[in-house]
N, C-alpha and C positions, 0 to 999 in steps of 0.2 A: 487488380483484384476483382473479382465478379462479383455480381450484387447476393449471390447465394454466401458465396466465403462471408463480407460484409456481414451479412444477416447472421448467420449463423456465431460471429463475432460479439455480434450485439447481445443478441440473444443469449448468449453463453455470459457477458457480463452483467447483463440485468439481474439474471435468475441466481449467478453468485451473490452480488448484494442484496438482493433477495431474500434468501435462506440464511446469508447473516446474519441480518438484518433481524430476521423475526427469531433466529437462534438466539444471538444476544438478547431479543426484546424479551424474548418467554422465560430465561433465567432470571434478567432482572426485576419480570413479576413476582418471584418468587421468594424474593428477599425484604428484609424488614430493615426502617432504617431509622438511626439513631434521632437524636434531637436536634444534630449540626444538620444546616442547610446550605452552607457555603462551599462549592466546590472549590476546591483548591489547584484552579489551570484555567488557561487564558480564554477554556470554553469548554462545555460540557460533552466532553470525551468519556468514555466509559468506564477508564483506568480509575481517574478520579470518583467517580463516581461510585464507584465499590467499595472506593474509601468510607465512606459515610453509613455503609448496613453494617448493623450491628448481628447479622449473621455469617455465617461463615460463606466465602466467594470462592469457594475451592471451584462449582461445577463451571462458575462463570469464565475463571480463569482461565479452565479448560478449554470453555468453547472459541474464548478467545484466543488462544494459543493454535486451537485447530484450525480456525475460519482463516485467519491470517497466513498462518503457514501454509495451507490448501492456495490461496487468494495469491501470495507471494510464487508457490511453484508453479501455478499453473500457467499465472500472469509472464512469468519471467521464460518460461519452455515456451509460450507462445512469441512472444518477443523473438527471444534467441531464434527460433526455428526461423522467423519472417523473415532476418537478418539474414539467416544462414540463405535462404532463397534470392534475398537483394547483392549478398556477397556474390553469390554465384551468377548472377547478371550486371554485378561492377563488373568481376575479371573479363566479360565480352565482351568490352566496351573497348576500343581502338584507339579513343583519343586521349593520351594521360592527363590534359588538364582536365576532362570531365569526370576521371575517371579519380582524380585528385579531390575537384569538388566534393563530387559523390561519400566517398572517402572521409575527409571534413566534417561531411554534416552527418553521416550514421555517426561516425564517432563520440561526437559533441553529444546527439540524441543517447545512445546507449552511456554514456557519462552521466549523466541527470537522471534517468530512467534510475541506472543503478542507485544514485544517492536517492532518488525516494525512495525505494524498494529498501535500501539499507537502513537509512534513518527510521521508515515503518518499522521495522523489522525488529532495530534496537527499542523503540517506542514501544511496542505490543510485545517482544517477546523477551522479557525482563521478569525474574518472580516477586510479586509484591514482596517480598519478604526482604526485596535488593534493598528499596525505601527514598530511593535518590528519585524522588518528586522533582526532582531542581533538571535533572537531565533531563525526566519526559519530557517537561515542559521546552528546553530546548530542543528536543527530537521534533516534538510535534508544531512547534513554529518554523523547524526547516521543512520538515514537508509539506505543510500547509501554506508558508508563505515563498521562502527563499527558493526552492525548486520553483514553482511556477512564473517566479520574477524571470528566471534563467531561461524560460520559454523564447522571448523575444532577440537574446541573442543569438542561438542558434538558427 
């Protein structure tokens, strides 16, 4: 990869977290919040969080629902493409045990990649109205902790 693709990588990740970052911050300015102060989740995530205003989180949910889904496609078409570029420099590879390895380890990588991207996915894109606080909280301790435990195996 050349240090321009790298750059341009980064940079394209910084500036998404960025913009959602300050998107979610500027809606949750705008909200008034009840007398409860206890979030209810194993850390101050924004789902929860919305729990507690006593005004209506309809634009929040929205934005959350877009930045994630934007965050998840774009994330995931860049993936798949790099992949589809690495596939295409597995099959010219002459020797099948390396080509075995090789093989191995994207697979193992695009397995985990997917369960965070899914677990996100179910975590953020659920309508509060669903009410199962008890699953985000298990969505969001698998991507938070359980995927990146998975890092060292692969």
């Amino acid at each position: 990869m050349s240090p321009k693709v790298c750059s341009i990588l980064m940079l394209g990740s910084y500036l998404m977290a960025f913009f959602g970052a300050m998107a979610n911050t500027g809606c949750v300015l705008r909200l008034t919040f009840c007398d409860a102060n206890t979030i209810n989740h194993y850390f101050c995530d924004i789902l929860p969080l919305l729990q507690l205003s006593c005004s209506s989180t309809y634009l929040n949910e929205l934005v959350i629902f877009i930045s994630v889904g934007i965050d998840i496609i774009v994330s995931s078409v860049t993936i798949f493409v790099s992949y589809g570029c690495i596939l295409s420099t597995i099959l010219h590879i002459s020797s099948p045990e390396v080509r075995s390895k090789t093989f191995s380890t994207c697979s193992s990588h695009i397995f985990v990649v997917s369960l965070y991207f899914g677990s996100g996915a179910f975590a953020y894109h659920q309508p509060s109205s669903f009410g199962l606080m008890g699953e985000g909280k298990i969505s969001s301790v698998f991507y938070t902790n359980v995927v990146p435990l998975m890092n060292p195996f692969i």
